[in-house]
matplotlib code that plots the C-alpha trace (Angstrom):
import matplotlib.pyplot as plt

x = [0.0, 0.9, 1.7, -1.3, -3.4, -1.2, -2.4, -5.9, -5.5, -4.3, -6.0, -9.6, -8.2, -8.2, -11.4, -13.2, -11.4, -13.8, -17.4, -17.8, -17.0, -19.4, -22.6, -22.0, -22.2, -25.4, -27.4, -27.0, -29.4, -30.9, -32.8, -30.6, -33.5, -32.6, -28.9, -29.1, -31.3, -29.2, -25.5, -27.0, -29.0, -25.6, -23.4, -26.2, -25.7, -22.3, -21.9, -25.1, -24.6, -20.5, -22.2, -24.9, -22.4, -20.5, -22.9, -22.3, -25.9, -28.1, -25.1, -24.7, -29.0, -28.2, -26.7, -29.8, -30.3, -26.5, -26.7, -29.7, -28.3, -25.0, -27.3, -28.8, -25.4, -23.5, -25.7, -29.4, -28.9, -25.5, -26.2, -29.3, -28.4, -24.8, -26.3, -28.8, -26.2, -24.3, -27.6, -26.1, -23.0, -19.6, -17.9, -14.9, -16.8, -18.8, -15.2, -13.9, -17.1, -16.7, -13.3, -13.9, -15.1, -12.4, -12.8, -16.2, -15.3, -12.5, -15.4, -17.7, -14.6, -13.9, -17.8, -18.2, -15.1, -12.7, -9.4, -7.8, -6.1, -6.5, -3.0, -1.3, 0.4, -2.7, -4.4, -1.5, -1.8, -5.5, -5.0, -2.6, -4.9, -7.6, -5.1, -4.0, -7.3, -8.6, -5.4, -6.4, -10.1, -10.2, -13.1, -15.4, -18.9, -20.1, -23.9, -23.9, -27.0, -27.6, -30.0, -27.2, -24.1, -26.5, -27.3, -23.8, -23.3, -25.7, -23.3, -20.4, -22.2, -23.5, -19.9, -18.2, -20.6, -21.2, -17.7, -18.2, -20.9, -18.9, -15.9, -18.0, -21.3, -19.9, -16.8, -17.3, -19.7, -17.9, -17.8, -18.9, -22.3, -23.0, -22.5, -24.6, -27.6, -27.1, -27.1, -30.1, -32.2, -31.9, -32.3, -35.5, -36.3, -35.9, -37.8, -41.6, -39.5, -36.8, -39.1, -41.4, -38.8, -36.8, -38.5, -36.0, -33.2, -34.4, -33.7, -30.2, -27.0, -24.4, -22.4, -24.7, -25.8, -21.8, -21.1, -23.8, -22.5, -19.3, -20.8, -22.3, -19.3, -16.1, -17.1, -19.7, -19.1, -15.7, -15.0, -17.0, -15.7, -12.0, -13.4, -14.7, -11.1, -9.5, -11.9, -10.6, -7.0, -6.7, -9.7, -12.9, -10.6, -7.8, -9.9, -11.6, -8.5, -9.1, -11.6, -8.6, -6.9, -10.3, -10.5, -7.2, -7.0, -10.3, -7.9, -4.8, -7.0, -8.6, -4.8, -4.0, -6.9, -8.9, -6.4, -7.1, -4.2, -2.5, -1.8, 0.0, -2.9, -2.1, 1.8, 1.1, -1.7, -1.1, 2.3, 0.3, -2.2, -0.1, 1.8, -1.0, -2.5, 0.7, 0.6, -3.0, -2.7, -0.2, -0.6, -0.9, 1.8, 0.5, -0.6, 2.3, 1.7, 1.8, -0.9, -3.1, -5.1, -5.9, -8.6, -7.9, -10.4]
y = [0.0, 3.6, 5.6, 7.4, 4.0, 3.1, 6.1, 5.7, 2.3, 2.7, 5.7, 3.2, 0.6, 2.6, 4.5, 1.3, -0.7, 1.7, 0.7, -2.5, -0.8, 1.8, -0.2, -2.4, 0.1, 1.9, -1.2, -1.6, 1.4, 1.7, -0.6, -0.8, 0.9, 3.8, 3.2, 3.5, 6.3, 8.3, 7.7, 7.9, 11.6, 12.7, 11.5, 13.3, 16.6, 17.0, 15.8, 16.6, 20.7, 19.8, 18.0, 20.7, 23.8, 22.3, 21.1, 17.7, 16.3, 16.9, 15.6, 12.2, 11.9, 11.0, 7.6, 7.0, 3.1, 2.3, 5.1, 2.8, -0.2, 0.8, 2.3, -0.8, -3.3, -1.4, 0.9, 0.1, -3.4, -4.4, -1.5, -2.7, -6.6, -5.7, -3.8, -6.6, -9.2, -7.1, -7.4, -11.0, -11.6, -10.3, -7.3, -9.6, -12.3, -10.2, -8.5, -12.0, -12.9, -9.7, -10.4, -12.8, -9.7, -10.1, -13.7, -12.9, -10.2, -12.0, -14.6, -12.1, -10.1, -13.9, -14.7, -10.6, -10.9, -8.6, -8.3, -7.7, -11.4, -12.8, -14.4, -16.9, -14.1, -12.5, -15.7, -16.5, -13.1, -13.4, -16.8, -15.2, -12.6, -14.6, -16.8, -14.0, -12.4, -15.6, -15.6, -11.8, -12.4, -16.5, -18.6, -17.9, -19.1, -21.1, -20.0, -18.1, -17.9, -19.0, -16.0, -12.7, -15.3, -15.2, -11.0, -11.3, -13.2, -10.6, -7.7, -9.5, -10.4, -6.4, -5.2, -7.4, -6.1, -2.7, -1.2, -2.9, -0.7, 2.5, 1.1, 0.4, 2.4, 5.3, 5.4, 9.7, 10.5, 12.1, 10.6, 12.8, 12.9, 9.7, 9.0, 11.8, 11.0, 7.1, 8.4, 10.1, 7.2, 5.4, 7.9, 8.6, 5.1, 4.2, 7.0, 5.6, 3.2, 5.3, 8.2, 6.6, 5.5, 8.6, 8.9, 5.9, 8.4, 10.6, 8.5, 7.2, 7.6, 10.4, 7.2, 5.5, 8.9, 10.2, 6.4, 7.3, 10.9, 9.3, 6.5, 9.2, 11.7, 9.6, 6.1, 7.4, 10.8, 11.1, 7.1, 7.1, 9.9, 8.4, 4.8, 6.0, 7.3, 4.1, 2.0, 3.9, 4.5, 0.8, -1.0, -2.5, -6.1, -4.2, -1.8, -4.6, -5.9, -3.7, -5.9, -7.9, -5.1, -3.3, -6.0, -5.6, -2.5, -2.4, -5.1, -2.9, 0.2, -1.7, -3.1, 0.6, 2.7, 0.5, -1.5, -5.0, -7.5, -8.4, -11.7, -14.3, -14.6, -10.5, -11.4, -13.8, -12.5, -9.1, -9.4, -11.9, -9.5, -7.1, -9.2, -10.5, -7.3, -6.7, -10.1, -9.5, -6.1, -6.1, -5.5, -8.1, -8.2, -7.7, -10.3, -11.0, -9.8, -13.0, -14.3, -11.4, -13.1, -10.4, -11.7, -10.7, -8.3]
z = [0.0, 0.0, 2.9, 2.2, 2.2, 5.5, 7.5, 6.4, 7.1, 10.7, 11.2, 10.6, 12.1, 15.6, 15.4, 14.3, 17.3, 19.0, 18.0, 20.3, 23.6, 23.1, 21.5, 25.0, 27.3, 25.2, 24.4, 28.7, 28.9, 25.6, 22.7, 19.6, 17.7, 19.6, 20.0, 15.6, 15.5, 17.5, 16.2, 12.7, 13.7, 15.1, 12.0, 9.5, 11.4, 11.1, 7.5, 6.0, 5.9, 5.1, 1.7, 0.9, 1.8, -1.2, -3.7, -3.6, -2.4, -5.5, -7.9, -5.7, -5.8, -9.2, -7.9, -5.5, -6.6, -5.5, -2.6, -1.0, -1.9, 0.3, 3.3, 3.7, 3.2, 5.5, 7.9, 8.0, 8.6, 10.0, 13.0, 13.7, 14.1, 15.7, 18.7, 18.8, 19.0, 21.8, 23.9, 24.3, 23.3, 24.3, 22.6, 22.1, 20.4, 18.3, 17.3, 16.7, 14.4, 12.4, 11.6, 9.1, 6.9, 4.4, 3.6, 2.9, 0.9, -1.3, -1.6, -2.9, -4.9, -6.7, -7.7, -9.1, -11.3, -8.7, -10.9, -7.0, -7.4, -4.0, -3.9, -1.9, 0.3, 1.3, 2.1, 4.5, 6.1, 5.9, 8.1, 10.1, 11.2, 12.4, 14.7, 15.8, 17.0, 18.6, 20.4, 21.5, 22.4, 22.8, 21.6, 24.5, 22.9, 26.1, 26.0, 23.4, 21.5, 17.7, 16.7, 17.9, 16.2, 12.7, 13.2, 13.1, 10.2, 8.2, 9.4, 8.2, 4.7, 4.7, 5.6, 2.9, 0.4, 0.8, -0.2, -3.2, -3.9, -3.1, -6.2, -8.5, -8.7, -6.3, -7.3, -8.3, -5.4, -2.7, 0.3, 2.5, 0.4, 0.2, 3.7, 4.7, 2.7, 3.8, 7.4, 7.3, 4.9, 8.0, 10.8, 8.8, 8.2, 12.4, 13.7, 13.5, 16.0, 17.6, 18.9, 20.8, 22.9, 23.0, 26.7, 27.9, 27.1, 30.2, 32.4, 30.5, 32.6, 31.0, 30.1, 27.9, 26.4, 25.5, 23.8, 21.8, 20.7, 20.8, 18.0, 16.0, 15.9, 15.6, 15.0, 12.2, 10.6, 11.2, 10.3, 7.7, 5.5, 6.1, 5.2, 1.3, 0.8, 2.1, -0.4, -3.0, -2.2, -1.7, -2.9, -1.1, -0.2, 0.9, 3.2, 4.9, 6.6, 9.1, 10.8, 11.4, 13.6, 15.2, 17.6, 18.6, 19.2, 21.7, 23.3, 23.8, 24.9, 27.5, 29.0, 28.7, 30.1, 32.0, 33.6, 31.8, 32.6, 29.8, 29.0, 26.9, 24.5, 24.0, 23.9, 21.1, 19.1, 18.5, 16.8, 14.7, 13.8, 12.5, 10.3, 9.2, 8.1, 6.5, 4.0, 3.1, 2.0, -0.1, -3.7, -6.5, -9.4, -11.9, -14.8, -17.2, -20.8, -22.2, -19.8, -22.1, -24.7, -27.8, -30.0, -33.4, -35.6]

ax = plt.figure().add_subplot(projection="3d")
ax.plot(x, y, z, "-o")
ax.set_aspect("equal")
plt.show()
């Protein structure tokens, strides 16, 4: 990759290392309904008058057929089932369970025709990756439910499918734009659920309420606009790798701020994550000329 690519890459890989903390300490107070509604309310505010002040929402309405098809792959749906599944399950199990994003997205990459070659290389790394994040978080699935592990599933199917989208239907509508009017399809489309409950908020603690603002502003707006230059710097594959590294990273911040012991599995995992992410993101050489068939005429 780049450097640019590499410092969009880490910068994503942080701010989406974020996510699962904060969804488990909202859905403790609040329904995911609301949880959705209100990190998607917060994320439309701040970029929906960046996209008008410059002209870029009429030009991206254009586009409205592949604009819904990308709210639903990677916003609509996979937030609503992922705070669902948090209801239940771990936030280190669900990070585990997303992280098998990118093999879902080579999958998908293969069956559409990607020219991204998935090589041997990046399978290794791929592999690599995934050792190394159940040596981070451990295969804890000891009463864990089947219907939060398949919401799961969906987000993963809706995260490997939606950048996709943004390189080949979006691939001139700024970002900003499209996440913007994505953002608020589905804040409009949750409120006839979301409002009625906005009374539970009252009576919220200021924790529950800041992950929330927290969601909406970093985690959304601010991830968001950095994730559609990281599709396109380094293509929708690439950019998913950092599934790999999210979970990591919520595992590292909580040795550092909250005072989480670390242990061997950390000792062993992490170095096996990054290397990992390293191998699966590097670039493919290109096809050899002579591989190039020219039909004649």
């Amino acid at each position: 990759m780049s450097r640019r690519g590499w410092v969009l890459f880490l910068s994503m890989s942080v701010i989406w290392g974020i996510p699962y903390l904060l969804i488990k300490v909202a859905v403790g107070e609040l329904t995911p309904v609301l949880v959705v509604f209100g990190r998607c309310v917060v994320g439309a505010a701040i970029l929906l008058p960046w996209a008008l002040a410059q002209g870029w929402v009429r030009p991206a309405l254009r586009h409205w057929r592949a604009l819904l098809l990308f709210t639903v792959l990677e916003m609509a749906g996979p937030w609503l089932l992922l705070s669902y599944a948090e209801t239940t399950l771990s936030s280190s199990l669900t990070g585990l369970l997303v992280a098998t994003t990118p093999f879902v997205a080579a999958l998908a990459g293969r069956i559409a025709g990607d020219e991204d070659r998935l090589t041997a290389v990046r399978l290794v790394g791929m592999g690599l990756g995934v050792i190394g994040i159940v040596a981070l978080l451990g295969l804890d699935v000891s009463g864990a439910e089947l219907l939060p592990i398949a919401a799961v599933a969906l987000t993963v199917v809706g995260y490997a499918t939606g950048p996709m989208v943004v390189s080949r239907a979006l691939p001139e509508v700024p970002g900003v734009a499209a996440s913007a009017i994505a953002l608020s399809v589905t804040a409009v489309v949750y409120a006839p659920f979301a409002v009625p409950q906005l009374g539970d908020a009252v009576h919220a603690s200021a924790k529950a309420l800041l992950s929330v603002v927290g969601l909406g502003i970093v985690c959304t707006a601010l991830a968001l606009a950095l994730f559609f230059l990281l599709i396109r710097e380094v293509g929708p594959q690439r950019s998913l790798v950092i599934t790999f590294v999210n979970p990591a990273v919520a595992v590292v911040l909580g040795v550092l701020l909250l005072g989480e012991p670390f242990t061997l599995g950390i000792a062993l995992g992490l170095p096996l994550v990054l290397v990992g992410c390293v191998l699966a993101t590097r670039r493919s050489a290109p096809v050899p000329a002579a591989e190039t068939v020219v039909t004649p005429g």
